[in-house]
KOLTOR-694440 format. One record per residue (C-alpha): x, y, z. Coordinates in nm, 3 decimals, m for minus. Example, Ala and Ser with C-alpha at 12.3 -4.5 7.8 and 13.67 -1.06 7.14 Angstrom:
% residues 2
+---------+---------+---------+
!    east !   north !      up !
+---------+---------+---------+
!   1.230 !  m0.450 !   0.780 !
!   1.367 !  m0.106 !   0.714 !
+---------+---------+---------+
This chain:
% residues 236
+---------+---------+---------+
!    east !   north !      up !
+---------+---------+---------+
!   1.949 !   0.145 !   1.138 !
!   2.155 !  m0.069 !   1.278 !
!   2.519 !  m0.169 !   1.135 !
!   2.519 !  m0.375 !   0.844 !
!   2.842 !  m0.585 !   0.821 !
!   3.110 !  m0.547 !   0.588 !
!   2.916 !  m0.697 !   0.260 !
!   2.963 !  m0.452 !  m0.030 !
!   2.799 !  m0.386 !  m0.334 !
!   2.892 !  m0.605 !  m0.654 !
!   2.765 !  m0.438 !  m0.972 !
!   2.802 !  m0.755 !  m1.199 !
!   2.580 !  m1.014 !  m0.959 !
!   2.331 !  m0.748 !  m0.989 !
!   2.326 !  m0.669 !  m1.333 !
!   2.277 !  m1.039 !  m1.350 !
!   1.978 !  m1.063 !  m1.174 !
!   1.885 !  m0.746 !  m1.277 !
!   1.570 !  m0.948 !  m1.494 !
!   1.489 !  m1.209 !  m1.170 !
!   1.261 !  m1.096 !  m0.868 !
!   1.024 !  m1.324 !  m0.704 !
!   0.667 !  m1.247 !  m0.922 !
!   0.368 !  m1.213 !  m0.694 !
!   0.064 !  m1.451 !  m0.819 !
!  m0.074 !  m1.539 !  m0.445 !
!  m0.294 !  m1.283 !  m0.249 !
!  m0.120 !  m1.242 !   0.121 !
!  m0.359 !  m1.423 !   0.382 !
!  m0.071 !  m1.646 !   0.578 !
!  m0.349 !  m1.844 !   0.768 !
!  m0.528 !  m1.937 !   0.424 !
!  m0.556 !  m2.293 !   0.369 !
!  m0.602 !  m2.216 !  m0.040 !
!  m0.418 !  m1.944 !  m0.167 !
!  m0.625 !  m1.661 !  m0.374 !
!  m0.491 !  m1.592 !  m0.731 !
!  m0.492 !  m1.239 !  m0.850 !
!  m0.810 !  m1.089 !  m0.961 !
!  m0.794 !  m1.033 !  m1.315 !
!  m0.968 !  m0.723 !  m1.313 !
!  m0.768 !  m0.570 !  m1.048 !
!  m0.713 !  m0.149 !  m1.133 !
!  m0.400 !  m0.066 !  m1.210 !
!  m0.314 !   0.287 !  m1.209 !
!  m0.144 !   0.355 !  m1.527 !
!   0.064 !   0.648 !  m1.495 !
!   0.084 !   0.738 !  m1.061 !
!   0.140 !   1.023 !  m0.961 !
!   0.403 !   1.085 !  m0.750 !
!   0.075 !   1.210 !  m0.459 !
!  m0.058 !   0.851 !  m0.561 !
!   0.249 !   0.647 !  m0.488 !
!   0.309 !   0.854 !  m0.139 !
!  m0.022 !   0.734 !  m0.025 !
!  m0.030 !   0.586 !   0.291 !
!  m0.224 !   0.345 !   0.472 !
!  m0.318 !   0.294 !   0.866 !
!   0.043 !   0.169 !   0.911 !
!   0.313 !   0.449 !   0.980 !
!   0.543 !   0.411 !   0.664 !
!   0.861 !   0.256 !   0.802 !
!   1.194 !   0.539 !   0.629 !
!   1.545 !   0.605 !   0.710 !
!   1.706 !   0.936 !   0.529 !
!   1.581 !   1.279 !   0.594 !
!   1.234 !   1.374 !   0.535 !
!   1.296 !   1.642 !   0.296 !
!   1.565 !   1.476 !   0.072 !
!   1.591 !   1.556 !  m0.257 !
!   1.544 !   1.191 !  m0.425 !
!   1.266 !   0.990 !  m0.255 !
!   1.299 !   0.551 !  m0.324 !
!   1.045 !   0.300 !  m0.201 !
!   1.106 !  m0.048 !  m0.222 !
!   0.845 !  m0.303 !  m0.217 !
!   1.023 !  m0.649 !  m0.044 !
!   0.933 !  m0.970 !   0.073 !
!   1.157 !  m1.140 !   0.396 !
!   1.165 !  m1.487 !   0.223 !
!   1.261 !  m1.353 !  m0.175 !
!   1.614 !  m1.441 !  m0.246 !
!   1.640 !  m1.121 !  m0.446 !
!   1.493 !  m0.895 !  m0.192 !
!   1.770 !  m1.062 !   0.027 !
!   2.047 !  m0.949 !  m0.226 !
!   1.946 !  m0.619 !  m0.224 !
!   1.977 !  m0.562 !   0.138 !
!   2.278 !  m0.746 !   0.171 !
!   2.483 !  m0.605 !  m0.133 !
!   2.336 !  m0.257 !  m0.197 !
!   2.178 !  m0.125 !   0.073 !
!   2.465 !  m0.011 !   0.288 !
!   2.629 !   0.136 !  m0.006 !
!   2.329 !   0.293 !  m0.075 !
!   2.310 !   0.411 !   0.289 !
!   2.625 !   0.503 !   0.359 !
!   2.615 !   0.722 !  m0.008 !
!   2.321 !   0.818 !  m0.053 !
!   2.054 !   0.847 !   0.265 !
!   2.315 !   0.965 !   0.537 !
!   2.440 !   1.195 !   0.327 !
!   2.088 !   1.331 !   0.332 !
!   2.066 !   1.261 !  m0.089 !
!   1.793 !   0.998 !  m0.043 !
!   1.462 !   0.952 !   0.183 !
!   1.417 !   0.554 !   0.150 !
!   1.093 !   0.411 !   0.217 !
!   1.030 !   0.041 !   0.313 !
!   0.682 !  m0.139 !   0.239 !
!   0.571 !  m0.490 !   0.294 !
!   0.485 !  m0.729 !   0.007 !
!   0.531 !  m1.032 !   0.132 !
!   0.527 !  m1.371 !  m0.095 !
!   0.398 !  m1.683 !   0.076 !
!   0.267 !  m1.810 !   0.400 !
!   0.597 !  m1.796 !   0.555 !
!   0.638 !  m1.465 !   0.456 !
!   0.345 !  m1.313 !   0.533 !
!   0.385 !  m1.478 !   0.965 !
!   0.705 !  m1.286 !   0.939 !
!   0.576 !  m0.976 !   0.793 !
!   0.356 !  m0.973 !   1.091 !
!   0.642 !  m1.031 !   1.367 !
!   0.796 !  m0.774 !   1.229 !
!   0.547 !  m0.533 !   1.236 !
!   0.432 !  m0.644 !   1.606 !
!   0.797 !  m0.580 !   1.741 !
!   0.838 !  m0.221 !   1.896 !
!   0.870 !   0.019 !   1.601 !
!   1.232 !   0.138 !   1.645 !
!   1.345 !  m0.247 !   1.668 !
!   1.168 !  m0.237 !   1.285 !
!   1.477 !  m0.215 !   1.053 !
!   1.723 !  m0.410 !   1.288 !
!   1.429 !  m0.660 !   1.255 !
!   1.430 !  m0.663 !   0.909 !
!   1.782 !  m0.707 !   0.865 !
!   1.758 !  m0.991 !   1.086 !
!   1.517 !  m1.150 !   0.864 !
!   1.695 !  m1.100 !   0.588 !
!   2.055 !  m1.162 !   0.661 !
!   1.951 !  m1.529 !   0.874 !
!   1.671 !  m1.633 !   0.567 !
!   1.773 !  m1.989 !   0.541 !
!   1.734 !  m2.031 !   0.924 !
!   1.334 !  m1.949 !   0.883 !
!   1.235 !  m1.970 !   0.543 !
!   0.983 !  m2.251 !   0.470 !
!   0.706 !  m2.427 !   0.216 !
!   0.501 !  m2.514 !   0.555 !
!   0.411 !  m2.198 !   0.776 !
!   0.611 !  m2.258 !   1.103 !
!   0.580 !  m1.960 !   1.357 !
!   0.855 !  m2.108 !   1.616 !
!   1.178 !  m2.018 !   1.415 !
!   0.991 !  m1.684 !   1.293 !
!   0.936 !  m1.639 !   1.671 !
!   1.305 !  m1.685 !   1.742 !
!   1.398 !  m1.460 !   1.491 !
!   1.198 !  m1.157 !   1.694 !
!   1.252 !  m1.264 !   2.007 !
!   1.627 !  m1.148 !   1.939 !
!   1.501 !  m0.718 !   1.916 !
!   1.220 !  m0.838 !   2.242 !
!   0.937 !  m0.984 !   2.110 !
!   0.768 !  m1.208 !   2.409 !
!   0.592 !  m1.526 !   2.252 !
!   0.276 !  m1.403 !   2.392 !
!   0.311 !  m1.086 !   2.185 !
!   0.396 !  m1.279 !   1.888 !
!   0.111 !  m1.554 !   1.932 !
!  m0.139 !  m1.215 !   1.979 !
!  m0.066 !  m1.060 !   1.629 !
!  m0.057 !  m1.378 !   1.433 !
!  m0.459 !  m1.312 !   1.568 !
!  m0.458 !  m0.957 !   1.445 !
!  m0.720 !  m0.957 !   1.192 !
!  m0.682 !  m0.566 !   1.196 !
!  m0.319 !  m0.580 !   1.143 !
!  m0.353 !  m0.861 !   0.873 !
!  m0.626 !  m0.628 !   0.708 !
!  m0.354 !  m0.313 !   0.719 !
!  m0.088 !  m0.537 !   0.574 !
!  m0.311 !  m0.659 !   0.305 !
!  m0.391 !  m0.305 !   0.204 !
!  m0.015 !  m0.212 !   0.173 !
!   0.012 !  m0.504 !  m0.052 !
!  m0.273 !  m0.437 !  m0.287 !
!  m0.198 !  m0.076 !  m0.254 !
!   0.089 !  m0.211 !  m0.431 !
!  m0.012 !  m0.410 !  m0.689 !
!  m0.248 !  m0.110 !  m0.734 !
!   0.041 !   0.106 !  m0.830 !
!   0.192 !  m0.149 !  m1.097 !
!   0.419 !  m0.398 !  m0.893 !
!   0.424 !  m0.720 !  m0.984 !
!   0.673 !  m0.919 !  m0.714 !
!   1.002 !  m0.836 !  m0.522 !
!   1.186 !  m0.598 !  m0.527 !
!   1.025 !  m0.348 !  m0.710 !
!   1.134 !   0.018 !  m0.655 !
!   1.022 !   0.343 !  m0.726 !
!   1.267 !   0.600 !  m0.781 !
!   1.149 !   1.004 !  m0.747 !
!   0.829 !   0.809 !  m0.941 !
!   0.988 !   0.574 !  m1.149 !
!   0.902 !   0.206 !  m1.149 !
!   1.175 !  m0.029 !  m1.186 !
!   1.031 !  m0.342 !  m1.184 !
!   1.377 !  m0.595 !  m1.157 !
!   1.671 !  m0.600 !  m0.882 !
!   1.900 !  m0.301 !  m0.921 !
!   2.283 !  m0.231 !  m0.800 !
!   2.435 !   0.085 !  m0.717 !
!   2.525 !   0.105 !  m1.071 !
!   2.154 !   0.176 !  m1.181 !
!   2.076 !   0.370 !  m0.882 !
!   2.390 !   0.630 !  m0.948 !
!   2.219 !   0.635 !  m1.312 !
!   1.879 !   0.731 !  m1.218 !
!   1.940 !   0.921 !  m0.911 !
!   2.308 !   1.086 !  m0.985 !
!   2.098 !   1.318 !  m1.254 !
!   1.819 !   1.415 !  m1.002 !
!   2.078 !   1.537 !  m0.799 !
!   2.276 !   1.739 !  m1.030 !
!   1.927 !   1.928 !  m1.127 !
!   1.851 !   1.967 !  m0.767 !
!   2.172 !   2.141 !  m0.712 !
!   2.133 !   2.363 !  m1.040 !
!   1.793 !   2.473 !  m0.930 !
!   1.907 !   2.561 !  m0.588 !
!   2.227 !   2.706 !  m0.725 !
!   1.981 !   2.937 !  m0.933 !
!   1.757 !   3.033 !  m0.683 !
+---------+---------+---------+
């Protein structure tokens, strides 16, 4: 993961926005000239298990943090959502430097991407070589004004991956990737599947929090996952 700058975490502009995410209503196909609405009898699994929410598609699940940490969060983002954005930008390296280097917390990345835009980035940023993923991301993220768009326009999602080595020609290749497009789709309504509803949503050791957190609610949710963790081991 690659260094994040010196933005920190601010508790109160998360709280705030603690009840806004971008909501979902558009099925991802980027190249569709009529968006699909959600099907309104799409399953949703009620209560998932923690084996149903660690189910994986064809595409290797993209983590930082040890494999065998205690406290296990997956977030389900989109590159163009403002609040996905925050996230990254405010809480994530606290979150990393606290939490997932210190081995507390395996953190789990999936795709949900809103919009055309989105999706065309989604799929740069799965094309580009697998260990340029997160640096990727963060470029996506951190630069979203300089790409973000109503209109899909590949050439300044093109510049944005050309930055971690992404030739045009590899770029121009995968926006043709039916089989890619296909694997992201299934992460997405894999998803939905599992109760989220837009971006971010996280879950956390199983829970769904369905609205944009700060380090304040993670510390709440995970701090007492920890302390039962250490118990248990303690009594072992």
């Amino acid at each position: 993961m690659p260094e994040l700058g010196n933005a920190l975490t601010t508790d109160t502009a998360a709280t705030a926005l603690r009840s806004a995410a971008t909501l979902d209503t558009p099925r991802f196909n980027p190249f569709s000239d009529a968006p699909e609405t959600a099907a309104a009898a799409r399953e949703v699994i009620a209560n998932p298990t923690i084996a149903d929410i660690m189910q994986a598609g064809d595409l290797p699940e993209m983590a930082v943090g040890r494999p065998d940490a205690p406290v296990t969060i997956v977030e389900y983002a989109s590159l163009s959502c403002p609040y996905s954005r925050r996230f990254q930008v405010e809480t994530f390296p606290v979150l990393k430097k606290e939490y997932i280097d210190t081995g507390k917390v395996r953190f789990i990345l999936r795709e949900f991407p809103i919009g055309k835009q989105s999706g065309l980035a989604t799929i740069a940023l799965r094309c580009a070589p697998p260990e340029k993923y997160f640096a990727l991301h963060d470029k996506f993220m951190f630069e979203q004004s300089s790409w973000v768009s109503q209109e899909v326009r590949p050439d300044p999602i093109h510049l944005m991956a050309a930055q971690v080595g992404l030739t045009r020609a590899q770029f121009d290749s995968c926006r043709g990737n039916q089989r890619l497009i296909a694997q992201l789709n299934w992460v997405k309504e894999r998803g939905r599947k599992l109760g989220v509803i837009g971006t971010p949503n996280f879950f956390i050791q199983g829970r769904l929090v369905k609205s944009v957190i700060g380090m304040k609610e993670i510390r709440e949710i995970v701090d007492p996952i920890l302390s039962g963790y250490r118990e248990a081991w303690i009594a072992r």
